[in-house]
Backbone as JSON, one array per atom type, in Angstrom:
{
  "sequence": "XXXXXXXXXXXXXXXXXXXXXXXXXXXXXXXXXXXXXXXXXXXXXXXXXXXXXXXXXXXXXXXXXXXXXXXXXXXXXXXXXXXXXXXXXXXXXXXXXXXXXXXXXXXXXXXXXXXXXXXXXXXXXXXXXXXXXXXXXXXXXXXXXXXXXXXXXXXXXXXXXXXXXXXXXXXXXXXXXXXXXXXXXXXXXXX",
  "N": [[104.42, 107.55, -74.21], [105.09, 110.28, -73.07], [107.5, 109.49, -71.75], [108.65, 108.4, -73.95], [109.76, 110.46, -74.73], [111.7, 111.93, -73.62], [113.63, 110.06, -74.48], [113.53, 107.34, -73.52], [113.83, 104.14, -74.37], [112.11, 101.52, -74.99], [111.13, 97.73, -75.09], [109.68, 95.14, -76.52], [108.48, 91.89, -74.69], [107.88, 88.61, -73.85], [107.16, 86.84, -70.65], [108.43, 84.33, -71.68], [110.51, 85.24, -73.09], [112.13, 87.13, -72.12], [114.35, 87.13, -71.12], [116.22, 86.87, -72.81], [115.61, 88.47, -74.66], [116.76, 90.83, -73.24], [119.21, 89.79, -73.0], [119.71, 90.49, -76.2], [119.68, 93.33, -76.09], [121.55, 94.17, -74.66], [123.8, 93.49, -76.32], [123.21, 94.19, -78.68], [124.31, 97.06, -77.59], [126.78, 96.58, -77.19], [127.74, 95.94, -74.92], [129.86, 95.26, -72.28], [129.24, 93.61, -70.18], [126.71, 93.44, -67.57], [125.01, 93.75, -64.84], [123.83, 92.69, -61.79], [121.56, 92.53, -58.67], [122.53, 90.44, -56.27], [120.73, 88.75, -55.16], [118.29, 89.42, -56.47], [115.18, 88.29, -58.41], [115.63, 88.53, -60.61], [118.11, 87.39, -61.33], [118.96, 84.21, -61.73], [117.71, 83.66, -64.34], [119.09, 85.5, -65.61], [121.19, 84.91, -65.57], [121.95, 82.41, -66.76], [120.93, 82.96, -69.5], [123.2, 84.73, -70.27], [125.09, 82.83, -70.53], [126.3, 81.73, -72.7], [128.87, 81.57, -75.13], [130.2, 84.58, -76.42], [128.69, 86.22, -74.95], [127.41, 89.21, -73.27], [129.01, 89.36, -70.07], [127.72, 88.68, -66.88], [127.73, 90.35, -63.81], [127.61, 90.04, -60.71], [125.54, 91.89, -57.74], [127.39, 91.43, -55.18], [128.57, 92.27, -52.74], [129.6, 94.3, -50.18], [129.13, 97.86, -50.72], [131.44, 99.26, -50.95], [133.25, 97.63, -51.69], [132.52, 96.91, -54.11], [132.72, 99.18, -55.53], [134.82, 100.77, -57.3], [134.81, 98.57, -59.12], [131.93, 98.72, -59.87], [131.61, 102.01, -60.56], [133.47, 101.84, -62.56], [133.68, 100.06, -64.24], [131.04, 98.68, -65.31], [128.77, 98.0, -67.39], [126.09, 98.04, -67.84], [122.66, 98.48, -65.49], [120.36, 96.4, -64.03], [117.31, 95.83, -63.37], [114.42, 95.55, -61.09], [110.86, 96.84, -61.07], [108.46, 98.29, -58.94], [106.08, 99.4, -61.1], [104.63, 101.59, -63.44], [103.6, 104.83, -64.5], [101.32, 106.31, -65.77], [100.5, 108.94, -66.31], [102.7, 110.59, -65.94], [104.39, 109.37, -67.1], [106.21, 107.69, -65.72], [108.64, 105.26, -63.64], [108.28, 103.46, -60.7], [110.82, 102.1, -58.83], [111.72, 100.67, -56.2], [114.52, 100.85, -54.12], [116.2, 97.99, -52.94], [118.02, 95.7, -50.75], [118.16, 93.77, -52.29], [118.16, 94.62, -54.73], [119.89, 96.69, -55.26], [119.97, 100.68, -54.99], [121.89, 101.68, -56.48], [122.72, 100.26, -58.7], [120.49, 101.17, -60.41], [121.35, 103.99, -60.92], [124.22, 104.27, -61.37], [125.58, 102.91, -63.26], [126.03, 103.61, -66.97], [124.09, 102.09, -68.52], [120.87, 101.75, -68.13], [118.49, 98.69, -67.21], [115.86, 98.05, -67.2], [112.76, 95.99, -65.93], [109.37, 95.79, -66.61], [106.22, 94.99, -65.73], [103.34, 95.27, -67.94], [100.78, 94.88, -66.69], [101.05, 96.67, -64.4], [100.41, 98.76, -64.67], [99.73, 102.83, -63.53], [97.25, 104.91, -63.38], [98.19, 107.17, -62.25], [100.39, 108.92, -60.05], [99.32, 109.21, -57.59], [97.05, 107.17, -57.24], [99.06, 105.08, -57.54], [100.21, 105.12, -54.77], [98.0, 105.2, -53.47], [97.25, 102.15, -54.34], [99.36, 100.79, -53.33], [99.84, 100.65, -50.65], [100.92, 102.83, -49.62], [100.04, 104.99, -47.62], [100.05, 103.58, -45.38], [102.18, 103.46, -44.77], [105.42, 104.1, -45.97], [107.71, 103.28, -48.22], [111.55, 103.64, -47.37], [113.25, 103.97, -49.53], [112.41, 105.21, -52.36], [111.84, 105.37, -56.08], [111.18, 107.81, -58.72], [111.59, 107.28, -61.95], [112.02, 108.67, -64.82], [113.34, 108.71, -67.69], [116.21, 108.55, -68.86], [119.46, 110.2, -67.38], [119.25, 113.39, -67.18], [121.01, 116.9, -67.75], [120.67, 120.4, -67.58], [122.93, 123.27, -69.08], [123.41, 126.57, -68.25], [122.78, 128.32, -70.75], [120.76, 126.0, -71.63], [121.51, 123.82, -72.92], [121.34, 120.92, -73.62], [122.2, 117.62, -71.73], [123.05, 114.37, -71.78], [123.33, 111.5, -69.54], [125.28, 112.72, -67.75], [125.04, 112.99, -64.81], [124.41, 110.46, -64.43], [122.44, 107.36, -65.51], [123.63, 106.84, -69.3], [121.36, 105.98, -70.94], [117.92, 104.54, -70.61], [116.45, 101.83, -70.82], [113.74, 100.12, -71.43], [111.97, 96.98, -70.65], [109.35, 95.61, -71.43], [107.5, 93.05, -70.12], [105.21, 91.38, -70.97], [102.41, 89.48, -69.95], [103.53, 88.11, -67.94], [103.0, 87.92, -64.86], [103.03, 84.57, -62.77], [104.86, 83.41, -64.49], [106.97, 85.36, -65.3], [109.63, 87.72, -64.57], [109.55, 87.33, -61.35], [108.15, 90.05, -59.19], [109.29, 93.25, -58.24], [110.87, 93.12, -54.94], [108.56, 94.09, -52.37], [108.47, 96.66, -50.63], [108.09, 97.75, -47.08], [105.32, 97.4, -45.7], [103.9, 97.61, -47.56], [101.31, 95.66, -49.38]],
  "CA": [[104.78, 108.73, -74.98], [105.89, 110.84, -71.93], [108.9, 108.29, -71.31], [109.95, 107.95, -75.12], [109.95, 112.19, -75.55], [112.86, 112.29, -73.26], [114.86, 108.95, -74.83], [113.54, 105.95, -73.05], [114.0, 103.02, -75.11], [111.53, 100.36, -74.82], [111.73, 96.59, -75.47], [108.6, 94.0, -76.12], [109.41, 90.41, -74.69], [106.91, 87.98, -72.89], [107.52, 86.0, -69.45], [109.57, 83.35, -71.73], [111.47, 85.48, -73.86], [112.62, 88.69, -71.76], [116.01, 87.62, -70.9], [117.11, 86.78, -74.28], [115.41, 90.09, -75.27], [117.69, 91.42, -72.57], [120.47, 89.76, -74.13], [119.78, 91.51, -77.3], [120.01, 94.68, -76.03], [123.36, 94.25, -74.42], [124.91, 92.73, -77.27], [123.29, 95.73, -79.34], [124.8, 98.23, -76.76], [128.25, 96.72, -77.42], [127.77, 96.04, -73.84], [130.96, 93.82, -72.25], [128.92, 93.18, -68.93], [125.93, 93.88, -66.84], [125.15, 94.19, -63.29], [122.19, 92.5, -61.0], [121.4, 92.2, -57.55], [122.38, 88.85, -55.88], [119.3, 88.15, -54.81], [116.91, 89.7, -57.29], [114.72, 87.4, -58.9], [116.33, 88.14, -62.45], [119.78, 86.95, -61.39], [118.68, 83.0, -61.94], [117.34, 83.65, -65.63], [119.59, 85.81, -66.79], [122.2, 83.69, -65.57], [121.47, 81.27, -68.05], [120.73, 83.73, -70.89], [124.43, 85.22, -70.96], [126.04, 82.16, -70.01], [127.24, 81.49, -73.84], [129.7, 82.15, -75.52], [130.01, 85.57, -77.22], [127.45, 86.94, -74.42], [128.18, 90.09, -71.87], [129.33, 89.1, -68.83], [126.85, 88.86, -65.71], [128.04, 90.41, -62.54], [126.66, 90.01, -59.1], [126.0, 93.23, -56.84], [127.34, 90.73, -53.9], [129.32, 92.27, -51.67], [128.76, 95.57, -49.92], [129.47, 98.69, -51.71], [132.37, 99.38, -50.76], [134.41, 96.64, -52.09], [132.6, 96.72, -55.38], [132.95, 100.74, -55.86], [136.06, 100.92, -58.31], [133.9, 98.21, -60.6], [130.72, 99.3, -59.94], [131.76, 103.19, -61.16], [134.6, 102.15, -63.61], [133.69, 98.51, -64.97], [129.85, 97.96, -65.33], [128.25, 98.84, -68.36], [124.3, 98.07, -67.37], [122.4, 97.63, -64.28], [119.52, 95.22, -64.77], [116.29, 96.18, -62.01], [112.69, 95.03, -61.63], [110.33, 97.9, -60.79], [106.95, 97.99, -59.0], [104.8, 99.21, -62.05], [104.66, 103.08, -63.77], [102.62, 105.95, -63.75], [100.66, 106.57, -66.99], [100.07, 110.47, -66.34], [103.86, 111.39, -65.85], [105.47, 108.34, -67.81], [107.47, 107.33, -64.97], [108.37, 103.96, -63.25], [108.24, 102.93, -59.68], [111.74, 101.79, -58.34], [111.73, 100.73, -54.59], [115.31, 99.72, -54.4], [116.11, 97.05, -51.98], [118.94, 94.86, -50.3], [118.38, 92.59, -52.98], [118.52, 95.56, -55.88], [121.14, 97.81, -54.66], [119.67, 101.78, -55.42], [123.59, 102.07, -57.49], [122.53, 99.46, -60.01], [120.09, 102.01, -61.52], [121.94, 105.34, -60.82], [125.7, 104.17, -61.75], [126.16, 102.42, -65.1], [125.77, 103.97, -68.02], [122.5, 101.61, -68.97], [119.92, 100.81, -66.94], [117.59, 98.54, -68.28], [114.46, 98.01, -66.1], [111.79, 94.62, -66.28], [107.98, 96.37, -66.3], [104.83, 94.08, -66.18], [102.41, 96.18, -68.58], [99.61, 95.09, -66.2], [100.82, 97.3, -63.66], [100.3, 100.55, -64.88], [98.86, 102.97, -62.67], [96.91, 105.77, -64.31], [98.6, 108.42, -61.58], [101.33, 109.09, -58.4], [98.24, 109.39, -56.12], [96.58, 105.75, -57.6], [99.92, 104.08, -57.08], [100.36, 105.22, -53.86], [97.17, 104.26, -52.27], [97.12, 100.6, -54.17], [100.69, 99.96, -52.76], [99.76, 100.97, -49.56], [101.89, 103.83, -48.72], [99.39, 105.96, -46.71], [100.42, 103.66, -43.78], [103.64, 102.9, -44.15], [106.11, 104.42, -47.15], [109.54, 102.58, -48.22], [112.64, 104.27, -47.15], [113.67, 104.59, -50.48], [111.42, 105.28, -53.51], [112.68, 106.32, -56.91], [110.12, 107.78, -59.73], [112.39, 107.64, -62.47], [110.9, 108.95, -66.3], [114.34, 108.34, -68.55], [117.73, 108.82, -68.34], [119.84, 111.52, -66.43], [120.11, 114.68, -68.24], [120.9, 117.92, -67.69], [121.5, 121.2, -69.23], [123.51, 124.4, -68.86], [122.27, 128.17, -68.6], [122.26, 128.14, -72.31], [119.87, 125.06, -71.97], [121.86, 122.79, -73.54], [120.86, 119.19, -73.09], [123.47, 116.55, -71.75], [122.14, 113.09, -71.53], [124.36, 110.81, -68.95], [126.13, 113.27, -66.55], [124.66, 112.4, -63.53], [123.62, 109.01, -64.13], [122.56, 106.37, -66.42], [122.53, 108.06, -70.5], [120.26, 105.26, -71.33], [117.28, 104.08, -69.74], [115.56, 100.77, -71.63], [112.33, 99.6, -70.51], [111.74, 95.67, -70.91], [107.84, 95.39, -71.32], [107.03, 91.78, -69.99], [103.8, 91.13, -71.37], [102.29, 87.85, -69.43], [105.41, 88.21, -66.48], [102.35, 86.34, -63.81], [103.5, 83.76, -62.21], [105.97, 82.24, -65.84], [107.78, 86.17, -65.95], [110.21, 87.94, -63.35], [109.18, 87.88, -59.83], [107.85, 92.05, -58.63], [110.55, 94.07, -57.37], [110.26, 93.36, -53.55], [107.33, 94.77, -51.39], [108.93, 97.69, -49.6], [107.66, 97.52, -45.67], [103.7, 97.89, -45.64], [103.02, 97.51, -49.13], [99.99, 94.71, -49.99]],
  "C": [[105.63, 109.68, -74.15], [107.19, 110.3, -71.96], [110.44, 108.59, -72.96], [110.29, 109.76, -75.76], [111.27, 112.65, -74.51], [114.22, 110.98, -73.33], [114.61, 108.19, -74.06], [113.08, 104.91, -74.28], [112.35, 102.12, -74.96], [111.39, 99.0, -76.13], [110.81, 95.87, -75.29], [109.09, 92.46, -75.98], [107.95, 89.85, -73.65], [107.8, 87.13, -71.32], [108.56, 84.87, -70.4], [110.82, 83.72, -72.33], [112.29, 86.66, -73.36], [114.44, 88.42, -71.15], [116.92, 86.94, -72.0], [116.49, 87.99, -75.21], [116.43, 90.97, -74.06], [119.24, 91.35, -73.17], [121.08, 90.49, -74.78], [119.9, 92.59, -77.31], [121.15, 94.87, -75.34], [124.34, 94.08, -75.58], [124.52, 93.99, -78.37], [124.37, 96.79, -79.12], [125.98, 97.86, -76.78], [128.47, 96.09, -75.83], [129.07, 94.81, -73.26], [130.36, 92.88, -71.22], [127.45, 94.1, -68.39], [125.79, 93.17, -65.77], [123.61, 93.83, -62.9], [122.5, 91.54, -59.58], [121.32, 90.53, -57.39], [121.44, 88.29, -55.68], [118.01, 88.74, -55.58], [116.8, 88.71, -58.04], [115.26, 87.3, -60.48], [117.78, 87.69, -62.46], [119.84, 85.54, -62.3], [118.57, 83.13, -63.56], [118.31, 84.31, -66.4], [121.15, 85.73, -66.59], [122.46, 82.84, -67.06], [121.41, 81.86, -69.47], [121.98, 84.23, -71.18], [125.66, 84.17, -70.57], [126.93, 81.79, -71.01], [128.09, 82.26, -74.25], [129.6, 83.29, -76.53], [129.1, 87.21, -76.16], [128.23, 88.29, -73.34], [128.44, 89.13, -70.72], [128.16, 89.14, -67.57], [127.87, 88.95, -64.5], [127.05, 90.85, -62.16], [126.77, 91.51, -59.1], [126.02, 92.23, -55.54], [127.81, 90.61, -52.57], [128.82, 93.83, -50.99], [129.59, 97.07, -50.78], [130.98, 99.18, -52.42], [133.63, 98.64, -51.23], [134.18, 96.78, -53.84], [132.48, 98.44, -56.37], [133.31, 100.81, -57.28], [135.26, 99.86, -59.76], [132.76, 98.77, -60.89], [131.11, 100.62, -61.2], [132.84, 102.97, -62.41], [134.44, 100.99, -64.71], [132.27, 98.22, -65.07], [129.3, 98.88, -66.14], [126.35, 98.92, -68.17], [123.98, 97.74, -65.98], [121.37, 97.57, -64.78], [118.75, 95.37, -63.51], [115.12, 95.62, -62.93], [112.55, 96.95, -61.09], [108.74, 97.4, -60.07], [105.94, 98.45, -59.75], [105.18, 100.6, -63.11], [103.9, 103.62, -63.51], [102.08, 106.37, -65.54], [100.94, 108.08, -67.07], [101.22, 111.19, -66.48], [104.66, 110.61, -66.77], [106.66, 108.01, -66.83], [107.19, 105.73, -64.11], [108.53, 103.81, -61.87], [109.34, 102.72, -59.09], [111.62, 101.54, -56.21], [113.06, 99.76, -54.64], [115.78, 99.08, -53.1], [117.71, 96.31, -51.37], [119.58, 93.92, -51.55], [118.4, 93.09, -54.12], [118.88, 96.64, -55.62], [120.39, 99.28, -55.79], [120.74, 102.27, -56.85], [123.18, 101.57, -58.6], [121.76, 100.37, -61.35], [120.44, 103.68, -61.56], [123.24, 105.63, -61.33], [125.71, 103.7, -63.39], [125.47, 103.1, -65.76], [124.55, 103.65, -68.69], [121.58, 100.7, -67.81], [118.78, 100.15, -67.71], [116.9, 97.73, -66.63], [113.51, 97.15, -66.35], [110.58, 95.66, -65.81], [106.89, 95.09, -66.72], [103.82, 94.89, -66.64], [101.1, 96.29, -67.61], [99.99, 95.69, -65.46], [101.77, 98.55, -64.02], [99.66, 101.08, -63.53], [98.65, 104.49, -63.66], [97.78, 107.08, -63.26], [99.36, 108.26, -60.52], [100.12, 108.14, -57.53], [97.85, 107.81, -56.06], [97.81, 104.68, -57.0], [99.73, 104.09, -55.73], [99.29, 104.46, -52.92], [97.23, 102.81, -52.58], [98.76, 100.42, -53.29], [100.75, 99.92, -51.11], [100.58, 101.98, -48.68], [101.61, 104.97, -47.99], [99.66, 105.01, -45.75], [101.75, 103.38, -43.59], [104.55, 103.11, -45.81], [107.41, 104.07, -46.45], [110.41, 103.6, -48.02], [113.57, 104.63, -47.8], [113.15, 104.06, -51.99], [112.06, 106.05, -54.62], [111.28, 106.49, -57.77], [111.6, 107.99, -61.13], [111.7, 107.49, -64.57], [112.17, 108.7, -67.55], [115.55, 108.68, -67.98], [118.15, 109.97, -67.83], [119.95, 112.37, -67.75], [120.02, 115.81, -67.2], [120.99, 118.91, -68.4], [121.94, 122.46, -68.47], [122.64, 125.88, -68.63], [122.0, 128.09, -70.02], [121.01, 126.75, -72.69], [120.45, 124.16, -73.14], [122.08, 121.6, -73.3], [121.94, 118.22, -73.07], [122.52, 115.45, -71.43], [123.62, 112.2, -70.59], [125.3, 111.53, -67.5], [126.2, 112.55, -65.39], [123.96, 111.0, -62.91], [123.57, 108.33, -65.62], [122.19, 107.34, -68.14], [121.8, 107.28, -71.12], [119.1, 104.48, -70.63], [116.48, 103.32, -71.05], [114.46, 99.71, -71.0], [111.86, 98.46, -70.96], [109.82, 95.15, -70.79], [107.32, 93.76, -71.5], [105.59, 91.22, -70.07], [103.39, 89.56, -70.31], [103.24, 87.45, -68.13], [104.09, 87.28, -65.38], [103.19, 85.82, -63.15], [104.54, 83.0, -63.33], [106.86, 83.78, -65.68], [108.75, 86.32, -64.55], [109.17, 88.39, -62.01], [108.96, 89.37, -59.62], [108.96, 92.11, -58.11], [109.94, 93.59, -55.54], [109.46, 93.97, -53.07], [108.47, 95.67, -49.99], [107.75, 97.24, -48.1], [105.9, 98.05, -45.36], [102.93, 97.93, -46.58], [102.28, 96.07, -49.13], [101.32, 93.31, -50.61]]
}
């Protein structure tokens, strides 16, 4: 509720069907292309899912930033992230982004659409924190992120997109286990 009172989308799909429910929401969104880390575990699957004809485009994030800038910021309509879980109490999701899911992917394009395994909720900040283990050792870069960028003016007038993605769509992988996407990487000390 939290999540969907400031415009987060969400999207039900199980471990066999979430990247042709990914699909579907590109091809909704008009989308020409989306964007995922070379080495994140959703590259492989959703390889395969936009490989036909008619489908967005799949680009890598495979080089270092710097080269892929000018597309990144001018040519990529989604970036495509796991997450390590949410937060029930605030409606927000986890992000620890990694080598292998470049931080840009969910800060630059226009749509970010995000893989969540329903079983890992956490009823609060504090709850996450201790199961992940970050009283001995916290990742070097943690995002809590509750929907898309907005801002608003002195008059309080609400922009959605400025400063970041104006859609945030939340892929709820029911069953994800061992048949859905692999967890976002284990930041350095996490369980």
């Amino acid at each position: 509720r939290c999540m969907e009172a400031v415009r987060t989308e969400f999207v039900e799909a199980t471990a066999a069907t979430w990247p042709a429910a990914v699909r579907q929401v590109l091809l909704a969104a008009g989308a020409r292309n989306a964007m995922v880390g070379e080495g994140s575990p959703l590259a492989a699957p959703l390889r395969a899912a936009l490989a036909g004809a008619g489908s967005p485009a799949l680009l890598l994030y495979d080089r270092p930033m710097e080269q892929l800038k000018a597309t990144l910021f001018a040519g990529v309509d989604a970036g495509i992230t796991t997450c390590l879980g949410g937060i029930a109490e605030t409606g927000g999701l986890i992000l620890c982004p990694s080598p292998e899911e470049p931080r840009l992917l969910s800060l630059v394009p226009p749509i970010h659409i995000v893989l969540l395994d329903p079983a890992k909720l956490w009823d609060t900040l504090w709850q996450a924190v201790r199961e992940l283990g970050w009283a001995r050792s916290i990742p070097p870069n943690a995002l809590v992120v509750s929907g898309p960028s907005k801002t608003a003016d002195i008059e309080q007038t609400l922009a959605y997109g400025v400063h970041g993605p104006k859609r945030l769509v939340v892929v709820l992988v029911a069953g994800a286990g061992a048949d859905g996407p692999a967890p976002a990487p284990s930041p350095a000390g996490a369980p």
